[in-house]
C-alpha positions as CSV (number, residue, x, y, z in Angstrom):
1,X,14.5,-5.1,-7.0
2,X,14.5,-1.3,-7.5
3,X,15.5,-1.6,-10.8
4,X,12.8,-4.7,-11.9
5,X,10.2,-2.3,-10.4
6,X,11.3,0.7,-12.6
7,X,11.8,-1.3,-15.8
8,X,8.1,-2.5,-15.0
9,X,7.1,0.8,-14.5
10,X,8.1,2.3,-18.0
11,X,6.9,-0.9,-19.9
12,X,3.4,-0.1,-18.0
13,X,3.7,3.3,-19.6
14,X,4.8,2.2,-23.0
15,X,2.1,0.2,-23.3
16,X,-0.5,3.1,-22.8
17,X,1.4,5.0,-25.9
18,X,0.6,2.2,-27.9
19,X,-3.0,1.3,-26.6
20,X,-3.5,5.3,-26.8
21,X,-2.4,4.9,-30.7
22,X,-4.9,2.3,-31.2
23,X,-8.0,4.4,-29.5
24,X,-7.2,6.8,-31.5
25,X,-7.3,5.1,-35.1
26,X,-11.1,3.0,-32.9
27,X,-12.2,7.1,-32.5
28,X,-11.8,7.7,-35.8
29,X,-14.4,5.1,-37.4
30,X,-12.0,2.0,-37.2
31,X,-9.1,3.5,-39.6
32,X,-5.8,2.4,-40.4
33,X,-2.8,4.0,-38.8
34,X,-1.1,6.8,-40.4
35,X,2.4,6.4,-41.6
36,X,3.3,8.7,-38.4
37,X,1.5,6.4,-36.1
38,X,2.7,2.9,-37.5
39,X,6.6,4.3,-37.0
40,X,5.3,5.8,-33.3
41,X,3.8,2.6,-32.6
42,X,6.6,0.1,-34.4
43,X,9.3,2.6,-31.7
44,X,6.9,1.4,-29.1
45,X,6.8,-1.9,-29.9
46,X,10.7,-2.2,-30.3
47,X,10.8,-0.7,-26.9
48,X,8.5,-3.1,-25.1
49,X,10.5,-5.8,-26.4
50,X,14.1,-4.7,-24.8
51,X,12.2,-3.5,-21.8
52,X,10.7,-7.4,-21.5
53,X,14.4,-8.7,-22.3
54,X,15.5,-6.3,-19.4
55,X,13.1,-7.7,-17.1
56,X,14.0,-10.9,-18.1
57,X,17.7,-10.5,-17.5
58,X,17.2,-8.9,-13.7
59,X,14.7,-11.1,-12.5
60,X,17.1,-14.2,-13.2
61,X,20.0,-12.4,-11.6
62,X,17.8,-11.9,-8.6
63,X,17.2,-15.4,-8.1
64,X,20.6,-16.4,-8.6
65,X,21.7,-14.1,-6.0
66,X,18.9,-15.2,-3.9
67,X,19.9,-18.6,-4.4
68,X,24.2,-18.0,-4.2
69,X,23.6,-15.8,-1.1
70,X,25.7,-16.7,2.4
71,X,24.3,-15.5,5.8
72,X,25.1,-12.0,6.8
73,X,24.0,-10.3,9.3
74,X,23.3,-10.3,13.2
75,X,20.0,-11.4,14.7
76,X,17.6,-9.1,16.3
77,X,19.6,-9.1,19.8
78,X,23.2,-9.5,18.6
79,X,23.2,-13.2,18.0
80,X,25.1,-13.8,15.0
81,X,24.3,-15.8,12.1
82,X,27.4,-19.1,11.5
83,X,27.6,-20.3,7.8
84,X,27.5,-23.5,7.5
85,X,28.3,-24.1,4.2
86,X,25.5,-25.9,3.4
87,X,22.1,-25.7,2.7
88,X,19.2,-27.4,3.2
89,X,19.0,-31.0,1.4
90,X,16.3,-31.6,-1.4
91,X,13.1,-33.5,-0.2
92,X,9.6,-34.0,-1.2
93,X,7.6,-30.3,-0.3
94,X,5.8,-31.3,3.0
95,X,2.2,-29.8,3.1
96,X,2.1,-26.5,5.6
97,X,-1.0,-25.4,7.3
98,X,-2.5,-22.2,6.2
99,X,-0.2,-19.3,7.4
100,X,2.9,-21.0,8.3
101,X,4.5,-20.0,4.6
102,X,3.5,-16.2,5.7
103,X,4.6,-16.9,9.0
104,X,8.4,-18.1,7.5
105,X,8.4,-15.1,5.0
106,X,7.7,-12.7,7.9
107,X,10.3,-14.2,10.0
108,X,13.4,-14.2,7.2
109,X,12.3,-10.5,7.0
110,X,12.9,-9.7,10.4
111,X,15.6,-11.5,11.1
112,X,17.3,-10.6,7.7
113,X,16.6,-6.7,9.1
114,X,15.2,-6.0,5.9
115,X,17.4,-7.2,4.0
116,X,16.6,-9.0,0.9
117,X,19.4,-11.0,0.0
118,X,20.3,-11.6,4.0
119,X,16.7,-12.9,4.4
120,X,16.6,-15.1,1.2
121,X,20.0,-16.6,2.7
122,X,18.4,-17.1,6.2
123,X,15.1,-18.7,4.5
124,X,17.0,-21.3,2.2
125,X,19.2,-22.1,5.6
126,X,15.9,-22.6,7.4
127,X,13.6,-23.8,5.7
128,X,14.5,-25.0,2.2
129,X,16.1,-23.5,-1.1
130,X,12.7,-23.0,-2.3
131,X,11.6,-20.6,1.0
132,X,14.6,-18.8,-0.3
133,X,13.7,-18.3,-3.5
134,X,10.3,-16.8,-2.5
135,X,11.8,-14.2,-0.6
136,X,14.5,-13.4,-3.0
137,X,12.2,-12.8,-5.3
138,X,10.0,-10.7,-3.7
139,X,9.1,-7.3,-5.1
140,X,10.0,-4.2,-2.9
141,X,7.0,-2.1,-2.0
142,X,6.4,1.5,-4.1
143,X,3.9,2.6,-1.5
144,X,5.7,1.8,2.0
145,X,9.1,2.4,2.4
146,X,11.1,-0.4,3.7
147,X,8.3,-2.6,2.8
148,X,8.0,-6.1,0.8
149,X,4.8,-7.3,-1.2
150,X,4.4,-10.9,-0.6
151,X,3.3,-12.8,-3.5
152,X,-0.2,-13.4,-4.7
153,X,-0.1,-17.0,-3.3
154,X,0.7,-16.8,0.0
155,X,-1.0,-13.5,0.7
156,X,-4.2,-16.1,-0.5
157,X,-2.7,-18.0,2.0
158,X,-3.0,-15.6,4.9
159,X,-6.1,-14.5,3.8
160,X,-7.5,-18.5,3.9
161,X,-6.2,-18.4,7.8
162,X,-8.6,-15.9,8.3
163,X,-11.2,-17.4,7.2
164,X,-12.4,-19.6,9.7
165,X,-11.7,-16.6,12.1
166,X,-13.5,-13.8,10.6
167,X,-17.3,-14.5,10.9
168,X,-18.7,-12.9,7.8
169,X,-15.8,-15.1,5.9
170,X,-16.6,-18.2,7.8
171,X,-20.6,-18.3,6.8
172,X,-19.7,-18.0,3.5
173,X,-19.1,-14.6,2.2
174,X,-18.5,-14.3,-1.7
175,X,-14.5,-13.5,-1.6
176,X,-13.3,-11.5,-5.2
177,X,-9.8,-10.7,-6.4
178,X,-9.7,-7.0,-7.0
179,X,-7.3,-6.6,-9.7
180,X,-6.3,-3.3,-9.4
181,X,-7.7,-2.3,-6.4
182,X,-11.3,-1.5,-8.4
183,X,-14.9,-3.0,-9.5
184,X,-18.2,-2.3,-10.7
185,X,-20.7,-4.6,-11.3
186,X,-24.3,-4.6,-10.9
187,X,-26.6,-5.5,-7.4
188,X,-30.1,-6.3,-8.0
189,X,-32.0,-4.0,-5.3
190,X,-35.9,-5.8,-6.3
191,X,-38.0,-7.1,-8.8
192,X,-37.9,-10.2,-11.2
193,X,-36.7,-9.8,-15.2
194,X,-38.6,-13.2,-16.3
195,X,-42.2,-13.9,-17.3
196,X,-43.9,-16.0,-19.5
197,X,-45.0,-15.0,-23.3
198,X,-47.2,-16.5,-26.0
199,X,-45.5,-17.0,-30.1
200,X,-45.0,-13.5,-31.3
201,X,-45.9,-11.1,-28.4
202,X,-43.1,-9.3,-26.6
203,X,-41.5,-9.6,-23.7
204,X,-43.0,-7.4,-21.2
205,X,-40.6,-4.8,-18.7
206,X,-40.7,-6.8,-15.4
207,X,-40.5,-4.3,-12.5
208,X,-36.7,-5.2,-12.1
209,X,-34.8,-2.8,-10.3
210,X,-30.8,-2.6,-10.5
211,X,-28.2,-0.2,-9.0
212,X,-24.2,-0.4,-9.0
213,X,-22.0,-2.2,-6.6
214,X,-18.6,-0.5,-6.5
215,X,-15.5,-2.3,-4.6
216,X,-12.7,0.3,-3.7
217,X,-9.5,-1.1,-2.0
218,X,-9.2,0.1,1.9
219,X,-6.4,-0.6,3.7
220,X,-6.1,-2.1,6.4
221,X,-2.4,-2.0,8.7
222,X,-1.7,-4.1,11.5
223,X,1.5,-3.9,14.6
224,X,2.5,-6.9,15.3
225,X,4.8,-6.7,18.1
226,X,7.1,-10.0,18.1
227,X,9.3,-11.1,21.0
228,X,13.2,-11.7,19.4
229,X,13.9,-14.4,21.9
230,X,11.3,-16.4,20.3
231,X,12.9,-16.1,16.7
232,X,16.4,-17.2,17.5
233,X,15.2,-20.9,18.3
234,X,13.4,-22.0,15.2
235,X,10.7,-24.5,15.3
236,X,7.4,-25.1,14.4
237,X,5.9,-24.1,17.5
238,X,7.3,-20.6,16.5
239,X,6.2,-20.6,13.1
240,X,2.4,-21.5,14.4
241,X,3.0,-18.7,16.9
242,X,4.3,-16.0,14.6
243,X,1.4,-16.8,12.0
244,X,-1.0,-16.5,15.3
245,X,0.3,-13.3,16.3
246,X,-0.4,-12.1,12.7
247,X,-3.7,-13.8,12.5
248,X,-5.1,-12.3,15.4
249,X,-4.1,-8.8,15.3
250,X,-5.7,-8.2,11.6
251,X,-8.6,-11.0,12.4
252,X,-10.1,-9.4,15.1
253,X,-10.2,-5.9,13.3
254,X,-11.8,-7.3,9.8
255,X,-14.7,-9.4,12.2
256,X,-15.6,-5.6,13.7
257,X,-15.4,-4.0,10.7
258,X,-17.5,-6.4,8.1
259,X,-19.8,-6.9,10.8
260,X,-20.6,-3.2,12.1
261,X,-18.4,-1.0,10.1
262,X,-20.2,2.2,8.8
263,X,-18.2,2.5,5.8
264,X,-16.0,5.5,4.9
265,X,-13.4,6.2,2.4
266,X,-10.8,4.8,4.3
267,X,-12.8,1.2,5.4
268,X,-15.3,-1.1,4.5
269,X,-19.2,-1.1,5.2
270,X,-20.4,-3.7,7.0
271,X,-23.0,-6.1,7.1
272,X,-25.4,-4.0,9.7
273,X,-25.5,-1.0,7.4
274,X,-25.6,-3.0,3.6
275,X,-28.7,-4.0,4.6
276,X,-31.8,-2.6,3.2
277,X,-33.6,-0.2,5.9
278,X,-36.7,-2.3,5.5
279,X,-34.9,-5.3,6.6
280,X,-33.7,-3.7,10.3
281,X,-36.0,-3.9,12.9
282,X,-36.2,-3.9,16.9
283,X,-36.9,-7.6,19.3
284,X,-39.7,-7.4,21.0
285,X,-39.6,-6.0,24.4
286,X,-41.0,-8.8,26.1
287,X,-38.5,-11.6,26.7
288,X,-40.3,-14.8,26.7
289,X,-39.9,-18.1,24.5
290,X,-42.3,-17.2,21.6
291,X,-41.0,-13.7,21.4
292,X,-37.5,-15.3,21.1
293,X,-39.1,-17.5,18.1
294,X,-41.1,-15.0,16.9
295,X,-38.4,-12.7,16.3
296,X,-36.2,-15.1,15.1
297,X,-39.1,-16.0,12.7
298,X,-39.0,-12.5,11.5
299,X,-35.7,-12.3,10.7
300,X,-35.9,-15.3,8.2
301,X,-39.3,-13.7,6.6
302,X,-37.9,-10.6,5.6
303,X,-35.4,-12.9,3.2
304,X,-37.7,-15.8,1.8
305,X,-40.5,-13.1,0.8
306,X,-37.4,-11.5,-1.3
307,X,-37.1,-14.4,-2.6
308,X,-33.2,-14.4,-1.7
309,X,-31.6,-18.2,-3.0
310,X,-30.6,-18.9,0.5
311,X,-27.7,-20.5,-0.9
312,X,-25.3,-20.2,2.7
313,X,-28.3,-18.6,5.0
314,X,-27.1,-18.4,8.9
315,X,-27.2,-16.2,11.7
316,X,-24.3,-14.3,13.3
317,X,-24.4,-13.7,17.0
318,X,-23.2,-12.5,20.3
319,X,-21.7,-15.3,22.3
320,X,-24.6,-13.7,25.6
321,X,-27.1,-14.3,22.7
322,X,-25.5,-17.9,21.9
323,X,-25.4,-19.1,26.0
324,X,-28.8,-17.7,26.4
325,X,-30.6,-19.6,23.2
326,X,-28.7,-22.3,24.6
327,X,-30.5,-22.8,27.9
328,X,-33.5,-21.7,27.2
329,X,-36.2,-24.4,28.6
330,X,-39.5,-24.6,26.9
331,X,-42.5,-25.0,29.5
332,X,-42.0,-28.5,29.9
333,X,-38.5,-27.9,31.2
334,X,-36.5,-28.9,27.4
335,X,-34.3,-27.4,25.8
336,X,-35.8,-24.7,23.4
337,X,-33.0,-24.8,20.9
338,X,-31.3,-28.3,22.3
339,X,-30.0,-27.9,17.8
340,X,-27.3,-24.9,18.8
341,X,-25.3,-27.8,20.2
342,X,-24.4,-28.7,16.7
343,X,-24.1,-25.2,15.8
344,X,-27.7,-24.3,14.4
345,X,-30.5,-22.6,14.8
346,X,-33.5,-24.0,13.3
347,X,-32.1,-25.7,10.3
348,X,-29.5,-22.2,9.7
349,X,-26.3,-22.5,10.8
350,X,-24.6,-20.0,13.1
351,X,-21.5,-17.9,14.6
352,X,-21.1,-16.6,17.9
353,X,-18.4,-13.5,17.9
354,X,-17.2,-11.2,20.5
355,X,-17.4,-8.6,17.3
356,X,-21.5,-8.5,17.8
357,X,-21.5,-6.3,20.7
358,X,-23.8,-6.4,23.6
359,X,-23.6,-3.1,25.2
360,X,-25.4,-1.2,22.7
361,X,-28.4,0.6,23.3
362,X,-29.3,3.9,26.2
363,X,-28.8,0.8,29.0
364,X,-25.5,-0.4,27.5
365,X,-27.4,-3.8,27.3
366,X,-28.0,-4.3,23.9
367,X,-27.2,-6.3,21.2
368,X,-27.9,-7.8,17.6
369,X,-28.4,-10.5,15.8
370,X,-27.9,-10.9,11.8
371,X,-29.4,-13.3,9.4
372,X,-28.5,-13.3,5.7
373,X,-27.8,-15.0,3.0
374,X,-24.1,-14.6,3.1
375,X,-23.6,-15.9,-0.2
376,X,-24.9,-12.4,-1.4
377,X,-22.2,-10.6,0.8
378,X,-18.8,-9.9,-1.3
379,X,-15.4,-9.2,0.3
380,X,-13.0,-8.0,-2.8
381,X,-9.6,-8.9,-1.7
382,X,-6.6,-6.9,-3.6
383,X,-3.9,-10.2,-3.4
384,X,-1.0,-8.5,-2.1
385,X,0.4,-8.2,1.6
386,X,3.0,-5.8,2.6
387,X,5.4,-6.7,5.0
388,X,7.7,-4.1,7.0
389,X,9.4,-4.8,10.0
390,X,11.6,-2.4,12.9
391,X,13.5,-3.4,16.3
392,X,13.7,0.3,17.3
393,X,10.2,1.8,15.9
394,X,7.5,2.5,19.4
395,X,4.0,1.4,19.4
396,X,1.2,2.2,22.0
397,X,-0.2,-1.6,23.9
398,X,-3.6,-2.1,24.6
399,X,-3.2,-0.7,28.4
400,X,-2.5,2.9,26.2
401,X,1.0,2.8,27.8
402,X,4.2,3.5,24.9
403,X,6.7,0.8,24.4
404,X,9.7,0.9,23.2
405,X,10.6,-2.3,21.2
406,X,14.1,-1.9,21.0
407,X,13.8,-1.9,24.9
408,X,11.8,-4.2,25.4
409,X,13.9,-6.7,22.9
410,X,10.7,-7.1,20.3
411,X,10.2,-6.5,16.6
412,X,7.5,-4.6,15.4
413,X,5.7,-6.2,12.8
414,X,3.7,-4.0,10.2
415,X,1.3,-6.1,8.1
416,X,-1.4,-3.9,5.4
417,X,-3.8,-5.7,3.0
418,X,-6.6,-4.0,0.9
419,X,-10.2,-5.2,0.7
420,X,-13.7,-3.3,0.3
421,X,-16.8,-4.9,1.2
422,X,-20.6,-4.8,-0.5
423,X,-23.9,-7.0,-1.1
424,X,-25.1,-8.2,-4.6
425,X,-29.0,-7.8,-2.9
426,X,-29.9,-5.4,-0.5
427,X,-32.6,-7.6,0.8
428,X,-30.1,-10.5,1.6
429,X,-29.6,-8.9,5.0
430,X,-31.8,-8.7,7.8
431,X,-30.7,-7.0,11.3
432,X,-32.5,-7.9,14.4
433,X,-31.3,-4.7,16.8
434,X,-32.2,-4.2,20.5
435,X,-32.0,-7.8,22.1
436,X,-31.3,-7.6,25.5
437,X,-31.8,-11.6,25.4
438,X,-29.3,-13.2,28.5
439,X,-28.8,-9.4,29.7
């Protein structure tokens, strides 16, 4: 796979000489090429061509390898790996839940020790010739050593098992490709560009205001840590496990972050600080029923007078927030909100996370409540997954006591996607800070 990756690599490179041959004849009024440039660019083209044949030739014999390899090595543990001499029968491609393709790739990694051609063996023998084509096929990572990208359709895979799990996804969150890593594109900030006009007269300048949205790539790297005993007994209570273990870890990070993240360089801004500073304001002190609805009332104004489409409009929560909507009693003893049963408040839907904290604020008491229109919220996801994996590598638990995987008879799983984060309308965000509601 080194070698696809270099040939790629120069062919990438080649074709900037000839695109850079082209701007130059665009630069100079749209002329022809010179005599110099059309053998310069003919050499480039004549290059591109063996370097497509080349890439051609090794990608084939990678999949036939893939495909003729036999089981080689030892499982995490010392178990060893018995060829059978067969593999796995043809049959009709069953449909697999979200994750459980990732789940099988990460697994003929590990137990493949990185391996390529051991893994693709161990995925056809498990799962299917097709499994182990994927993973013979895979492209080694230029940016982490020892790493594998996963292809562009399962990494959308793991990316769709988030989705019910991260809260800014799950309400319905704009998700991108970034191709490249990059965009810019243009977020209306206020104003209207339309207005009626009589035959003949011209259109008038609307007080429209527009600024630039800009998606940059962060990365974002999970440890997985995997107990070995589980992969030697393959089943799909271990797949589901596997894809859970990898679900959670990078789940629970990306809720924080596109919730409350400040926004760096190195990560994405979240929802609490892409909204417009008008559109942040404090509960009332007073906690009574028409406060509560008041305030809640508040939160939807500051969208429908920005006239915001309110295409997927909901609220994101604390779960103290959710319990204490839900038994709230009105004065005749009813139910204030009896609708949060079937997940709504007024007619909005919404999600309670732990990721809305409730200890904010000089009494550690405090939380927040967001309403938006979420459809005006963008994640840019980069499709591409890196996998890397070590039996012998240390990692820190949660208790901030060091464990040794080796010792303690784990893999470590390492797991990095890139994403960025922004809103197509500032005003499409409203923040409702200091509730101290159920504190």
């Amino acid at each position: 796979m080194d070698r696809i990756t270099a040939l790629r690599a120069a062919q990438a490179a080649n074709l900037d000489q000839m695109e850079a041959l082209l701007a130059t004849a665009h630069a100079d009024g749209e002329r022809d090429l010179t005599a110099e440039e059309k053998a310069a660019y003919a050499a480039a083209q004549a290059e591109d061509d063996r370097l497509v044949a080349a890439i051609g030739r090794e990608t084939d014999a990678e999949r036939r390898r893939a495909a003729a390899a036999k089981p080689l090595p030892g499982l995490p543990g010392g178990t060893r790996i018995t060829p059978t001499g067969a593999t796995v029968p043809a049959a009709a491609a069953e449909p697999l839940q979200p994750g459980i393709a990732f789940s099988r790739i990460t697994q003929a990694l590990i137990l493949g020790d990185m391996d390529q051609r051991a893994a693709a063996s161990i995925a056809e023998e498990r799962w299917g010739s097709d499994f182990g084509q994927v993973v013979g096929n895979m492209e080694q990572s230029t940016t982490t050593k020892g790493g594998f990208l996963v292809d562009t359709r399962y990494a959308s895979d793991f990316i769709d098992l988030l989705r019910p799990t991260v809260a800014v996804r799950a309400m319905g969150a704009r998700e991108i490709p970034l191709p490249g890593g990059n965009l810019t594109t243009r977020k209306k900030t206020a104003g209207s560009a339309a207005a009626y006009v009589g035959e003949r007269q011209a259109i008038p300048t609307t007080d429209v205001r527009v600024g630039q949205m800009t998606l940059s790539a962060k990365k974002l790297a999970a440890i997985v840590p995997i107990m070995n005993e589980l992969l030697r007994r393959p089943s799909r209570q271990v797949d589901e496990m596997v894809r859970e273990d990898l679900r959670e870890s990078v789940a629970i990070t990306e809720d924080q972050q596109f919730l409350r993240g400040v926004g760096s360089a190195t990560a994405p801004t979240g929802a609490r600080y892409l909204a417009a500073a008008a559109n942040v304001f404090a509960a009332n002190a007073t906690i009574n029923l028409q406060n509560v609805t008041n305030d809640l009332a508040a939160l939807r104004l500051k969208l429908l007078t920005a006239n915001i489409p309110m295409s997927r409009a909901g609220y994101i929560i604390s779960w103290r927030t959710a319990i204490f909507l839900e038994t709230l009693l009105d004065g005749n003893g009813n139910k204030a909100f009896p609708e949060i049963s079937q997940g709504r408040i007024g007619p909005y839907p919404f999600r309670a996370t732990n990721s809305v904290p409730t200890n904010l604020g000089a009494g550690s008491n405090e939380s927040e409540i967001y309403f938006a229109d979420w459809a005006q919220m963008v994640i840019g996801d980069e499709d591409r997954l890196t996998i890397a994996a070590s039996d012998v590598a240390s990692y820190v638990d949660t208790d901030g006591v060091t464990r040794s995987a080796f010792q303690n008879d784990e893999t470590l799983i390492r797991v990095i996607e890139h994403h960025d984060t922004g809103v197509r309308y500032d005003q499409a965000i409203a923040v409702l800070t200091g509730v101290k509601w159920g504190a």
